[in-house]
C-alpha positions in Angstrom: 74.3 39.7 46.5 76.5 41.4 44.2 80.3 42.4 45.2 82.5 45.4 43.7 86.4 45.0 44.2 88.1 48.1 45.3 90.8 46.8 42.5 88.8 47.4 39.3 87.2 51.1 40.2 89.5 53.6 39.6 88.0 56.1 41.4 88.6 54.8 44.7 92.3 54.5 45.2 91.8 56.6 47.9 90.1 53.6 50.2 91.7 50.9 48.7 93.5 50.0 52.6 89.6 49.8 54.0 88.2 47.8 50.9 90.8 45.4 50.9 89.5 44.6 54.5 85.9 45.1 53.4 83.5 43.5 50.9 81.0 46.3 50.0 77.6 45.3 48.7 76.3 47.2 45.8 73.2 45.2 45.8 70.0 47.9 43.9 72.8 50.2 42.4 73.4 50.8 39.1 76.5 52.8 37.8 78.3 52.3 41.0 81.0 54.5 42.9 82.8 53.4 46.1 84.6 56.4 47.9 84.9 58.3 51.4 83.4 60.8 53.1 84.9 64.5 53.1 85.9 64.0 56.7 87.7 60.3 55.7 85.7 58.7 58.5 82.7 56.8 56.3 82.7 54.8 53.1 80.2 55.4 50.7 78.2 53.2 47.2 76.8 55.8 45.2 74.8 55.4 41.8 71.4 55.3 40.7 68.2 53.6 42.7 65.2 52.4 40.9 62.5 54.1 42.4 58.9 53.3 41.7 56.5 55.9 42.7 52.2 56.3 42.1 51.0 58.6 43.8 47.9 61.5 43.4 49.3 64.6 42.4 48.1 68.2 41.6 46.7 69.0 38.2 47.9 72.5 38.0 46.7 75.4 35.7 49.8 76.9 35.1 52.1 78.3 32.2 56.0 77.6 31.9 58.1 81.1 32.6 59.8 81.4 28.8 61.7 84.3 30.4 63.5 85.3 34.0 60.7 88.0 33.9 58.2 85.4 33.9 59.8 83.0 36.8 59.8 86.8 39.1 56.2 87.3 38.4 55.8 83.7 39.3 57.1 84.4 42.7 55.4 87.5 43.1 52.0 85.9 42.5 52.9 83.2 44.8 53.1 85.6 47.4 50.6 87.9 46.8 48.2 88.3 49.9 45.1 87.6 47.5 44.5 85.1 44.9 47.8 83.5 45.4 49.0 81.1 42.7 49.0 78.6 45.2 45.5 78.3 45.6 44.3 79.6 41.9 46.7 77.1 39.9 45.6 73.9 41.5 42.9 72.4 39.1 42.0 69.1 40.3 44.0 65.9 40.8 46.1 63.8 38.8 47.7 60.3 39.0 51.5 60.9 39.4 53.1 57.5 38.2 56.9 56.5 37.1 60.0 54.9 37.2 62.6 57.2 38.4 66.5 57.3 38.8 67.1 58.7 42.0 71.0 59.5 42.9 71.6 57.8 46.1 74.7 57.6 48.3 74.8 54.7 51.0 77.5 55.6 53.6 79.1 53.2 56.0 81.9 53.0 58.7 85.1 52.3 57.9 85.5 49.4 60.1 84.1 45.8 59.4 83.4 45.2 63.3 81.1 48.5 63.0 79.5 47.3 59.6 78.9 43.7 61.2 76.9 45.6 64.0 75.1 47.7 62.3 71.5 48.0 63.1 69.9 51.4 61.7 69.7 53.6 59.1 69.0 57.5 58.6 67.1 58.6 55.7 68.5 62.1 55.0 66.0 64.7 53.0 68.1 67.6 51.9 66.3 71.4 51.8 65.4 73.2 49.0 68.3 74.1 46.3 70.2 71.9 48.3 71.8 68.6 47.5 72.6 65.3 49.1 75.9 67.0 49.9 74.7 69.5 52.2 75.0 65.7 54.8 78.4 65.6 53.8 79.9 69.3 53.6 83.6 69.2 54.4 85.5 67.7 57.6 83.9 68.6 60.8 80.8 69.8 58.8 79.7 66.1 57.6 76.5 64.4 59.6 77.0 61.5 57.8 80.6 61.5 59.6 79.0 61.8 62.6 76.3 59.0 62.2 78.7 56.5 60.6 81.3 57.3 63.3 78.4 56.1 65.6 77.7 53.0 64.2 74.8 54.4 61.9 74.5 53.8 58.0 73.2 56.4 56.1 71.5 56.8 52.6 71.5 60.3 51.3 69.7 61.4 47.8 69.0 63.5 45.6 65.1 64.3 45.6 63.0 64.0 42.3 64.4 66.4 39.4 67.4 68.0 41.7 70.9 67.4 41.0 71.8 63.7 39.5 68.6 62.8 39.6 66.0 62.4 36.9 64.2 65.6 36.0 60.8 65.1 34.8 58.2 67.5 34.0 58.9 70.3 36.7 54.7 71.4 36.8 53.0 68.4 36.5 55.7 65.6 37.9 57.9 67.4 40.1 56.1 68.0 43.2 55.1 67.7 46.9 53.3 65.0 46.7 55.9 62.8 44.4 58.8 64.0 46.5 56.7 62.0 49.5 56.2 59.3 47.5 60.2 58.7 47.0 60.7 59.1 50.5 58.5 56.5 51.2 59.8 54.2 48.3 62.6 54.2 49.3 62.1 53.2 53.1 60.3 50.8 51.2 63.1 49.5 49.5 65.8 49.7 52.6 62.7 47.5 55.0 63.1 44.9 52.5 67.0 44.9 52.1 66.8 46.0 48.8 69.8 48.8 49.1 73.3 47.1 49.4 71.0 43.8 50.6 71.7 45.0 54.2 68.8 44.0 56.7 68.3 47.0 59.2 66.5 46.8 62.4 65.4 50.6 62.3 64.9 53.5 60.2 65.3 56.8 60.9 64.3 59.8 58.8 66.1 63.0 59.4 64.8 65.7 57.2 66.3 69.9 56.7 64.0 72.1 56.0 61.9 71.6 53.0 63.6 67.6 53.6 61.9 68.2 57.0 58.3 68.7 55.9 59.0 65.9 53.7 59.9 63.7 56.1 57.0 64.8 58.6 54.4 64.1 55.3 55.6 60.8 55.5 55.4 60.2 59.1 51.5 61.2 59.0 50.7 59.4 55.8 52.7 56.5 56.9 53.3 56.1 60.2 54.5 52.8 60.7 57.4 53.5 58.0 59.8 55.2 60.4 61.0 54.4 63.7 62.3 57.7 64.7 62.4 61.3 62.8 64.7 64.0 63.2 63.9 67.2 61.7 66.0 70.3 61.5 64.8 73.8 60.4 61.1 73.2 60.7 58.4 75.3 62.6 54.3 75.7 62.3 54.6 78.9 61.4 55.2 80.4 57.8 55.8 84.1 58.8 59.3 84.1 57.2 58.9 82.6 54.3 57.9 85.2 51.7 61.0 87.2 52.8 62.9 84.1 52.4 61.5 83.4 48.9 62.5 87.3 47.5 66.1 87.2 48.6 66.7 83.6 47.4 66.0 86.1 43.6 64.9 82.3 42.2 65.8 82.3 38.5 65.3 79.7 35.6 68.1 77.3 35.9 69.0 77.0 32.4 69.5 80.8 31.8 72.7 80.1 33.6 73.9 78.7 30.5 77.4 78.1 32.0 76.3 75.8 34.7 75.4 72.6 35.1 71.7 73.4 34.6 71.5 74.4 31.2 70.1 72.2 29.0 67.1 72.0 31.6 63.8 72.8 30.7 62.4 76.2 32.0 60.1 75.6 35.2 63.2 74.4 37.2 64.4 77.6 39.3 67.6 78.4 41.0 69.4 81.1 43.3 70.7 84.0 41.5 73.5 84.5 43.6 75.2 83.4 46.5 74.0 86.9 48.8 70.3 85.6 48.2 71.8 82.1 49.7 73.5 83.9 52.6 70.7 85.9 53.3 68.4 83.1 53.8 70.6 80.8 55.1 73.2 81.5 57.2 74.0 83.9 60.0 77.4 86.0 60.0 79.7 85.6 61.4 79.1 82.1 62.6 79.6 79.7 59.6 82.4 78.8 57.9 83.0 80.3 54.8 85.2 77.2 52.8 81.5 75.4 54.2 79.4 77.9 52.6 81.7 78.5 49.3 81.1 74.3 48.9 77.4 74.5 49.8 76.9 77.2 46.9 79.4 75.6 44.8 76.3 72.6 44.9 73.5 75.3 44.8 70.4 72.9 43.2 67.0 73.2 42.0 63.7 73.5 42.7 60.6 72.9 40.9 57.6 75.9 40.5 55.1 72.1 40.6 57.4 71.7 44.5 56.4 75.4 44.8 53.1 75.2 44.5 52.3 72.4 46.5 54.6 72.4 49.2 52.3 73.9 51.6 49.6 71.2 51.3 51.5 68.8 53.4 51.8 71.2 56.4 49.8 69.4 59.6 50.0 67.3 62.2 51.2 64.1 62.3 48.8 62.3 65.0 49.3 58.8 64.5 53.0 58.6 64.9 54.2 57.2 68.1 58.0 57.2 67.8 60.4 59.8 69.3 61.0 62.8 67.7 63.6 65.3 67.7 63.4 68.3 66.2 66.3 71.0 66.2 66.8 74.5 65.1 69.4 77.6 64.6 69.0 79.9 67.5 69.4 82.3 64.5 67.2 81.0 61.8 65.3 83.6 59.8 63.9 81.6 57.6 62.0 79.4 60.3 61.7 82.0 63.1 62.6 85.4 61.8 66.3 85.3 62.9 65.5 84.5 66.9 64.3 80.8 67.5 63.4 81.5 71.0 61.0 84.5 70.5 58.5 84.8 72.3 59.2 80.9 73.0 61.0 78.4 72.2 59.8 77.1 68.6 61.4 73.8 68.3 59.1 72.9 71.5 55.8 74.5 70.0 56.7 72.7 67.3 56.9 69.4 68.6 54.1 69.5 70.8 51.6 70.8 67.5 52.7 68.4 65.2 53.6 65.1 67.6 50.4 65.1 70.0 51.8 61.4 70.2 55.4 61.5 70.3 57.0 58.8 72.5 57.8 60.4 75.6 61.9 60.2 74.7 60.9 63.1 72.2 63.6 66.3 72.3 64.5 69.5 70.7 67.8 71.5 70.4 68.4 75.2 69.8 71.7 75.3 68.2 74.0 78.2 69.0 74.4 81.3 66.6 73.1 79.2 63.6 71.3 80.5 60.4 69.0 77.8 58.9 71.7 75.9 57.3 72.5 74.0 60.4 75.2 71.7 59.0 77.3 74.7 57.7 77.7 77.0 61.2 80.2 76.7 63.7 78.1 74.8 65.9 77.3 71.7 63.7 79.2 69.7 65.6 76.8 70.4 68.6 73.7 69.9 66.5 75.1 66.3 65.4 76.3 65.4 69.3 72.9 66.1 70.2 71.3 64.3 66.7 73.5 61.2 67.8 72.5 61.0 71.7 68.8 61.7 70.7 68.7 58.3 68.9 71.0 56.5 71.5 69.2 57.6 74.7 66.2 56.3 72.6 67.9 52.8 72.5 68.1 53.5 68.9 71.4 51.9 68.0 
Protein backbone atom coordinates (compact mmCIF):
# COMPACT_ATOMS: atom_id res chain seq x y z
CA UNK A 1 0.00 0.00 0.00
CA UNK A 2 1.25 3.25 -1.07
CA UNK A 3 1.46 6.37 1.45
CA UNK A 4 1.29 10.30 0.41
CA UNK A 5 2.85 12.75 3.10
CA UNK A 6 0.82 15.77 3.68
CA UNK A 7 4.53 17.48 3.56
CA UNK A 8 5.31 17.11 -0.12
CA UNK A 9 1.55 18.20 -1.70
CA UNK A 10 1.24 21.62 -1.79
CA UNK A 11 -2.12 21.73 -2.15
CA UNK A 12 -3.08 20.62 1.07
CA UNK A 13 -1.65 22.99 3.59
CA UNK A 14 -4.94 23.44 4.59
CA UNK A 15 -5.04 19.72 6.45
CA UNK A 16 -1.74 19.43 7.22
CA UNK A 17 -2.84 19.36 11.48
CA UNK A 18 -5.15 16.09 10.43
CA UNK A 19 -2.52 14.40 8.07
CA UNK A 20 0.19 14.82 10.38
CA UNK A 21 -2.07 12.48 12.67
CA UNK A 22 -3.20 10.49 9.66
CA UNK A 23 -1.54 8.25 7.04
CA UNK A 24 -3.83 8.45 3.96
CA UNK A 25 -3.80 5.55 1.48
CA UNK A 26 -3.71 6.55 -2.10
CA UNK A 27 -3.65 2.89 -3.10
CA UNK A 28 -5.54 2.80 -7.23
CA UNK A 29 -5.05 6.66 -7.72
CA UNK A 30 -3.19 8.21 -10.03
CA UNK A 31 -2.38 12.05 -10.06
CA UNK A 32 -3.32 12.29 -6.47
CA UNK A 33 -4.90 15.25 -4.33
CA UNK A 34 -5.41 15.13 -0.54
CA UNK A 35 -7.74 18.09 0.71
CA UNK A 36 -11.10 18.77 2.83
CA UNK A 37 -14.46 18.97 2.30
CA UNK A 38 -16.24 22.42 1.82
CA UNK A 39 -17.81 22.07 5.20
CA UNK A 40 -13.97 21.17 6.86
CA UNK A 41 -15.45 18.05 8.47
CA UNK A 42 -14.11 15.09 5.82
CA UNK A 43 -10.75 14.56 4.14
CA UNK A 44 -10.69 13.58 0.70
CA UNK A 45 -7.79 11.49 -2.16
CA UNK A 46 -8.88 12.63 -5.44
CA UNK A 47 -7.32 11.64 -8.89
CA UNK A 48 -7.96 9.31 -11.55
CA UNK A 49 -9.36 5.46 -11.16
CA UNK A 50 -8.64 2.91 -13.81
CA UNK A 51 -11.85 1.73 -14.79
CA UNK A 52 -12.28 -1.28 -16.99
CA UNK A 53 -15.67 -1.50 -18.53
CA UNK A 54 -17.35 -4.32 -21.46
CA UNK A 55 -20.43 -4.02 -21.67
CA UNK A 56 -23.36 -4.31 -24.81
CA UNK A 57 -24.21 -1.08 -25.87
CA UNK A 58 -26.63 0.55 -28.45
CA UNK A 59 -25.63 0.83 -32.02
CA UNK A 60 -27.34 4.04 -32.86
CA UNK A 61 -28.33 5.55 -36.25
CA UNK A 62 -27.66 8.94 -35.57
CA UNK A 63 -25.81 12.14 -36.99
CA UNK A 64 -23.66 14.58 -34.78
CA UNK A 65 -25.54 18.20 -34.44
CA UNK A 66 -22.67 20.42 -36.41
CA UNK A 67 -24.74 23.39 -35.22
CA UNK A 68 -26.99 24.53 -31.88
CA UNK A 69 -29.83 24.28 -34.53
CA UNK A 70 -29.12 20.77 -34.90
CA UNK A 71 -28.74 19.72 -30.98
CA UNK A 72 -32.63 21.74 -30.67
CA UNK A 73 -34.02 19.61 -33.32
CA UNK A 74 -32.43 16.75 -31.58
CA UNK A 75 -34.42 17.40 -28.52
CA UNK A 76 -37.39 18.07 -30.39
CA UNK A 77 -37.35 14.71 -32.09
CA UNK A 78 -36.59 13.13 -28.89
CA UNK A 79 -39.79 14.30 -27.67
CA UNK A 80 -41.98 14.01 -30.35
CA UNK A 81 -45.14 11.97 -29.53
CA UNK A 82 -44.41 9.69 -32.77
CA UNK A 83 -41.39 8.30 -34.16
CA UNK A 84 -39.32 9.46 -31.39
CA UNK A 85 -35.56 9.37 -31.79
CA UNK A 86 -35.44 7.23 -29.00
CA UNK A 87 -36.88 4.39 -30.54
CA UNK A 88 -36.01 5.13 -34.47
CA UNK A 89 -32.08 5.67 -33.73
CA UNK A 90 -31.42 2.49 -31.97
CA UNK A 91 -30.00 0.06 -34.74
CA UNK A 92 -28.91 -2.97 -33.14
CA UNK A 93 -26.28 -3.74 -30.47
CA UNK A 94 -22.72 -3.13 -30.06
CA UNK A 95 -19.89 -4.23 -27.77
CA UNK A 96 -18.98 -1.25 -25.53
CA UNK A 97 -15.38 -2.02 -24.32
CA UNK A 98 -12.44 0.38 -22.68
CA UNK A 99 -10.14 1.54 -20.28
CA UNK A 100 -11.43 4.64 -18.88
CA UNK A 101 -10.07 7.47 -16.39
CA UNK A 102 -12.76 8.16 -14.23
CA UNK A 103 -12.22 11.30 -11.68
CA UNK A 104 -12.95 9.87 -8.32
CA UNK A 105 -12.82 11.58 -4.89
CA UNK A 106 -12.61 9.20 -1.73
CA UNK A 107 -13.73 11.18 1.37
CA UNK A 108 -12.96 10.21 4.97
CA UNK A 109 -13.36 11.58 8.58
CA UNK A 110 -11.04 13.55 9.94
CA UNK A 111 -10.38 11.51 12.94
CA UNK A 112 -8.09 8.36 12.89
CA UNK A 113 -10.48 6.52 15.66
CA UNK A 114 -13.33 7.07 13.00
CA UNK A 115 -11.09 5.83 9.96
CA UNK A 116 -9.95 2.79 12.18
CA UNK A 117 -13.75 1.93 12.49
CA UNK A 118 -14.87 2.36 9.48
CA UNK A 119 -17.03 -0.27 7.95
CA UNK A 120 -19.04 1.08 4.74
CA UNK A 121 -19.00 2.98 1.88
CA UNK A 122 -21.57 5.12 -0.28
CA UNK A 123 -21.28 5.05 -3.86
CA UNK A 124 -22.59 8.48 -4.97
CA UNK A 125 -24.06 8.87 -8.75
CA UNK A 126 -24.44 12.50 -9.46
CA UNK A 127 -27.69 13.66 -11.96
CA UNK A 128 -27.47 14.77 -15.20
CA UNK A 129 -25.21 18.05 -15.96
CA UNK A 130 -24.24 17.58 -12.66
CA UNK A 131 -20.88 16.81 -11.15
CA UNK A 132 -19.33 14.89 -8.29
CA UNK A 133 -19.63 18.24 -6.46
CA UNK A 134 -23.23 18.47 -6.32
CA UNK A 135 -22.19 15.66 -2.80
CA UNK A 136 -20.09 18.23 -1.68
CA UNK A 137 -21.82 21.85 -2.32
CA UNK A 138 -20.74 24.21 0.35
CA UNK A 139 -21.03 23.93 4.35
CA UNK A 140 -24.26 22.72 5.51
CA UNK A 141 -25.07 21.67 1.94
CA UNK A 142 -22.29 18.69 1.76
CA UNK A 143 -23.72 14.85 2.14
CA UNK A 144 -20.41 13.70 2.10
CA UNK A 145 -20.08 15.91 5.41
CA UNK A 146 -22.89 14.32 6.69
CA UNK A 147 -21.90 10.59 5.89
CA UNK A 148 -18.15 11.11 6.94
CA UNK A 149 -19.37 12.89 10.11
CA UNK A 150 -21.13 9.46 10.65
CA UNK A 151 -18.50 7.32 10.37
CA UNK A 152 -19.13 6.59 6.55
CA UNK A 153 -16.49 6.83 3.71
CA UNK A 154 -17.53 8.00 0.53
CA UNK A 155 -16.34 7.80 -3.10
CA UNK A 156 -17.87 10.33 -5.42
CA UNK A 157 -17.13 10.50 -9.37
CA UNK A 158 -17.44 11.81 -12.27
CA UNK A 159 -19.54 9.50 -14.65
CA UNK A 160 -18.18 8.53 -18.14
CA UNK A 161 -17.46 11.73 -20.45
CA UNK A 162 -18.66 14.42 -17.62
CA UNK A 163 -16.44 16.74 -16.04
CA UNK A 164 -12.58 15.34 -15.30
CA UNK A 165 -13.36 12.42 -16.66
CA UNK A 166 -12.52 10.89 -20.00
CA UNK A 167 -14.86 11.85 -22.80
CA UNK A 168 -15.17 9.31 -25.41
CA UNK A 169 -17.27 9.17 -28.37
CA UNK A 170 -20.57 10.90 -26.97
CA UNK A 171 -23.07 8.44 -29.58
CA UNK A 172 -21.61 5.36 -29.66
CA UNK A 173 -19.48 5.25 -26.07
CA UNK A 174 -21.11 7.51 -23.91
CA UNK A 175 -24.24 5.89 -22.75
CA UNK A 176 -26.72 4.19 -20.40
CA UNK A 177 -25.56 1.21 -20.62
CA UNK A 178 -21.54 2.11 -20.09
CA UNK A 179 -22.55 4.59 -17.35
CA UNK A 180 -23.91 1.12 -15.54
CA UNK A 181 -21.10 -0.59 -16.32
CA UNK A 182 -18.71 2.00 -14.27
CA UNK A 183 -20.97 1.85 -11.53
CA UNK A 184 -20.57 -1.58 -11.28
CA UNK A 185 -16.66 -1.51 -11.87
CA UNK A 186 -16.18 0.32 -9.58
CA UNK A 187 -18.07 -1.45 -6.67
CA UNK A 188 -16.04 -3.97 -8.21
CA UNK A 189 -13.02 -2.40 -7.46
CA UNK A 190 -13.96 -0.95 -3.68
CA UNK A 191 -15.28 -5.20 -2.83
CA UNK A 192 -11.74 -6.06 -3.52
CA UNK A 193 -9.96 -3.08 -1.63
CA UNK A 194 -8.71 -1.79 -4.62
CA UNK A 195 -9.53 2.10 -3.79
CA UNK A 196 -7.19 3.46 -0.99
CA UNK A 197 -6.68 -0.61 -0.21
CA UNK A 198 -9.38 -0.03 2.44
CA UNK A 199 -11.46 -3.44 3.05
CA UNK A 200 -15.26 -2.35 3.60
CA UNK A 201 -17.84 -4.46 5.07
CA UNK A 202 -20.77 -2.83 3.05
CA UNK A 203 -21.57 -0.82 0.16
CA UNK A 204 -24.10 1.44 -0.37
CA UNK A 205 -25.17 3.16 -3.57
CA UNK A 206 -26.89 6.41 -3.30
CA UNK A 207 -27.84 7.67 -6.64
CA UNK A 208 -29.76 11.56 -7.70
CA UNK A 209 -31.72 11.51 -10.29
CA UNK A 210 -30.35 10.37 -13.50
CA UNK A 211 -27.41 8.83 -10.72
CA UNK A 212 -30.62 7.29 -9.24
CA UNK A 213 -31.71 5.17 -12.26
CA UNK A 214 -28.17 4.33 -12.56
CA UNK A 215 -27.81 3.05 -9.45
CA UNK A 216 -31.33 1.14 -9.54
CA UNK A 217 -29.91 -0.49 -13.21
CA UNK A 218 -27.30 -1.80 -11.13
CA UNK A 219 -29.24 -3.09 -8.38
CA UNK A 220 -31.46 -5.27 -10.98
CA UNK A 221 -28.55 -6.31 -13.16
CA UNK A 222 -26.48 -7.01 -10.14
CA UNK A 223 -28.04 -7.61 -7.22
CA UNK A 224 -25.63 -8.95 -4.99
CA UNK A 225 -23.26 -5.75 -5.68
CA UNK A 226 -24.94 -3.45 -3.21
CA UNK A 227 -25.95 -3.88 0.30
CA UNK A 228 -28.28 -1.00 0.54
CA UNK A 229 -29.42 1.84 -2.15
CA UNK A 230 -30.53 5.21 -1.55
CA UNK A 231 -32.06 7.06 -4.35
CA UNK A 232 -33.14 10.63 -4.49
CA UNK A 233 -35.26 12.30 -7.19
CA UNK A 234 -36.56 9.12 -8.84
CA UNK A 235 -40.24 8.07 -9.56
CA UNK A 236 -42.02 5.46 -12.29
CA UNK A 237 -43.45 8.01 -13.93
CA UNK A 238 -41.95 10.14 -16.80
CA UNK A 239 -44.81 12.79 -17.09
CA UNK A 240 -42.41 15.64 -16.37
CA UNK A 241 -39.77 15.08 -18.18
CA UNK A 242 -40.27 16.58 -21.74
CA UNK A 243 -41.02 19.84 -19.86
CA UNK A 244 -37.87 19.37 -18.00
CA UNK A 245 -35.79 18.63 -21.12
CA UNK A 246 -37.12 22.19 -23.01
CA UNK A 247 -36.28 24.47 -20.18
CA UNK A 248 -32.89 22.86 -19.49
CA UNK A 249 -32.48 24.78 -23.64
CA UNK A 250 -29.53 21.85 -23.90
CA UNK A 251 -26.85 23.31 -26.16
CA UNK A 252 -23.51 21.87 -27.70
CA UNK A 253 -20.96 22.32 -25.08
CA UNK A 254 -18.20 23.50 -27.02
CA UNK A 255 -20.13 26.42 -28.65
CA UNK A 256 -19.47 27.95 -25.19
CA UNK A 257 -16.09 28.61 -26.38
CA UNK A 258 -15.23 30.41 -23.07
CA UNK A 259 -15.85 27.47 -20.85
CA UNK A 260 -14.39 24.69 -19.88
CA UNK A 261 -16.07 22.66 -22.65
CA UNK A 262 -14.74 23.93 -25.59
CA UNK A 263 -12.43 21.88 -27.21
CA UNK A 264 -15.16 19.05 -26.89
CA UNK A 265 -16.48 17.33 -29.68
CA UNK A 266 -20.12 18.30 -30.66
CA UNK A 267 -22.65 15.55 -29.37
CA UNK A 268 -21.86 16.61 -25.67
CA UNK A 269 -24.80 19.01 -24.64
CA UNK A 270 -25.07 21.51 -21.82
CA UNK A 271 -27.51 24.10 -20.12
CA UNK A 272 -27.87 27.28 -21.86
CA UNK A 273 -28.37 29.23 -18.90
CA UNK A 274 -28.75 29.10 -15.43
CA UNK A 275 -32.98 29.98 -15.64
CA UNK A 276 -33.21 26.61 -17.61
CA UNK A 277 -31.22 25.09 -14.40
CA UNK A 278 -33.57 26.90 -11.97
CA UNK A 279 -36.49 25.99 -13.72
CA UNK A 280 -35.88 22.43 -13.56
CA UNK A 281 -34.24 22.15 -10.52
CA UNK A 282 -34.94 24.07 -7.69
CA UNK A 283 -37.99 25.61 -6.07
CA UNK A 284 -37.97 29.53 -5.01
CA UNK A 285 -37.64 30.55 -2.53
CA UNK A 286 -36.30 27.61 -0.64
CA UNK A 287 -32.64 27.03 -1.79
CA UNK A 288 -29.77 28.87 -1.18
CA UNK A 289 -28.67 30.90 -3.73
CA UNK A 290 -24.51 30.96 -2.90
CA UNK A 291 -25.60 26.81 -3.23
CA UNK A 292 -27.17 27.27 -6.53
CA UNK A 293 -24.54 29.97 -7.92
CA UNK A 294 -21.76 26.93 -7.04
CA UNK A 295 -24.00 24.16 -8.44
CA UNK A 296 -24.19 26.24 -11.86
CA UNK A 297 -20.77 27.39 -11.48
CA UNK A 298 -20.10 23.24 -12.10
CA UNK A 299 -22.97 22.94 -14.62
CA UNK A 300 -21.66 19.51 -16.69
CA UNK A 301 -22.43 17.50 -19.57
CA UNK A 302 -24.50 15.12 -20.96
CA UNK A 303 -24.18 12.86 -23.79
CA UNK A 304 -27.14 12.69 -26.89
CA UNK A 305 -25.75 8.38 -26.75
CA UNK A 306 -26.96 8.98 -22.45
CA UNK A 307 -29.97 10.60 -24.08
CA UNK A 308 -31.07 8.18 -26.09
CA UNK A 309 -30.82 5.29 -23.98
CA UNK A 310 -31.49 6.34 -20.68
CA UNK A 311 -34.97 5.12 -20.74
CA UNK A 312 -34.08 1.55 -21.42
CA UNK A 313 -32.96 0.89 -17.94
CA UNK A 314 -36.29 1.99 -16.41
CA UNK A 315 -38.00 -1.35 -14.46
CA UNK A 316 -38.11 -3.09 -11.58
CA UNK A 317 -35.52 -4.32 -9.73
CA UNK A 318 -37.04 -7.89 -8.34
CA UNK A 319 -34.21 -9.63 -7.17
CA UNK A 320 -32.77 -7.22 -4.75
CA UNK A 321 -33.36 -7.96 -1.21
CA UNK A 322 -31.67 -5.10 0.66
CA UNK A 323 -33.30 -2.00 2.16
CA UNK A 324 -34.06 0.75 0.20
CA UNK A 325 -34.62 4.27 0.78
CA UNK A 326 -35.80 6.42 -1.64
CA UNK A 327 -36.41 10.31 -1.01
CA UNK A 328 -37.86 13.16 -2.84
CA UNK A 329 -38.48 17.17 -2.84
CA UNK A 330 -42.06 17.73 -1.77
CA UNK A 331 -41.60 20.29 -4.72
CA UNK A 332 -39.95 18.44 -7.42
CA UNK A 333 -41.24 19.18 -10.89
CA UNK A 334 -39.06 17.30 -12.57
CA UNK A 335 -40.09 13.91 -10.83
CA UNK A 336 -43.71 14.76 -9.84
CA UNK A 337 -44.77 17.86 -11.55
CA UNK A 338 -43.92 20.32 -8.68
CA UNK A 339 -46.17 18.29 -5.84
CA UNK A 340 -44.56 14.88 -4.69
CA UNK A 341 -47.57 13.94 -2.82
CA UNK A 342 -50.29 14.30 -5.59
CA UNK A 343 -52.58 12.22 -5.74
CA UNK A 344 -50.19 10.07 -3.39
CA UNK A 345 -47.24 9.92 -2.13
CA UNK A 346 -44.63 9.02 -5.01
CA UNK A 347 -41.60 8.05 -3.13
CA UNK A 348 -43.93 5.15 -1.65
CA UNK A 349 -45.41 4.01 -5.18
CA UNK A 350 -42.15 4.12 -6.04
CA UNK A 351 -40.70 1.84 -3.79
CA UNK A 352 -43.26 -0.60 -3.76
CA UNK A 353 -43.10 -0.86 -8.09
CA UNK A 354 -39.65 -1.08 -8.28
CA UNK A 355 -38.54 -3.14 -4.82
CA UNK A 356 -41.38 -5.98 -4.78
CA UNK A 357 -38.39 -7.39 -2.44
CA UNK A 358 -37.05 -4.77 -0.48
CA UNK A 359 -36.01 -5.87 3.07
CA UNK A 360 -38.69 -4.86 5.22
CA UNK A 361 -36.30 -1.77 6.87
CA UNK A 362 -37.07 -0.16 3.43
CA UNK A 363 -38.19 3.96 3.79
CA UNK A 364 -38.90 6.97 1.92
CA UNK A 365 -38.78 10.80 2.83
CA UNK A 366 -40.56 13.79 1.34
CA UNK A 367 -38.30 16.53 1.91
CA UNK A 368 -39.81 19.95 2.71
CA UNK A 369 -40.14 22.77 0.02
CA UNK A 370 -37.44 21.10 -2.16
CA UNK A 371 -37.12 21.36 -6.06
CA UNK A 372 -35.27 18.21 -7.47
CA UNK A 373 -31.88 19.32 -6.40
CA UNK A 374 -32.27 17.96 -3.03
CA UNK A 375 -28.74 18.73 -1.76
CA UNK A 376 -29.04 22.49 -2.67
CA UNK A 377 -32.63 23.60 -0.64
CA UNK A 378 -32.96 24.62 2.70
CA UNK A 379 -33.91 21.41 3.94
CA UNK A 380 -30.79 19.25 2.98
CA UNK A 381 -29.93 18.95 6.17
CA UNK A 382 -33.21 17.01 6.82
CA UNK A 383 -32.83 14.83 3.76
CA UNK A 384 -29.23 13.79 5.00
CA UNK A 385 -30.49 13.22 8.89
CA UNK A 386 -32.92 11.07 7.42
CA UNK A 387 -30.24 9.40 4.58
CA UNK A 388 -27.92 8.72 7.75
CA UNK A 389 -30.61 7.10 10.22
CA UNK A 390 -32.02 5.08 7.21
CA UNK A 391 -28.64 3.12 7.05
CA UNK A 392 -28.19 3.07 10.88
CA UNK A 393 -31.60 1.84 11.82
CA UNK A 394 -30.69 -0.79 9.13
CA UNK A 395 -27.53 -1.76 11.26
CA UNK A 396 -25.67 -0.43 8.42
CA UNK A 397 -22.73 1.20 10.14
Amino acid sequence: MKFISCTIVAAVVACIPVCSALNISTTGFRDVIISRSTGNKSICVAGYLNVPISVNGTKLNYTVPATNEASTETMVEILQITNSLTHTAPIGTQLIQGNYSIYSRLCLPDTAAKITNIKTVQVLTHGITADNTYWDISPGYSYIDAATDAGYATLSYDQLGVGNSDHPDPIQVVQAASQVAVTHALVQLLRNAKVGGYHFQNIVGVGHSAGSILTQAVTAQYPRDLDAVILTGLVTNSYYLAITQASLNMVNANSQVSGQFRDLPAGYLTPQTEVGIQFAFYRWPNYDTAAFSRQVAHKSTNSIGVELTLGGLLGPASSFAGPVDVVLGANDLVSCGGNCTHPQNQAAAFLSTSYPNASPGSQTFIAAGAGHAIAAHKSAGDSFAHMIDFLQTNQIS
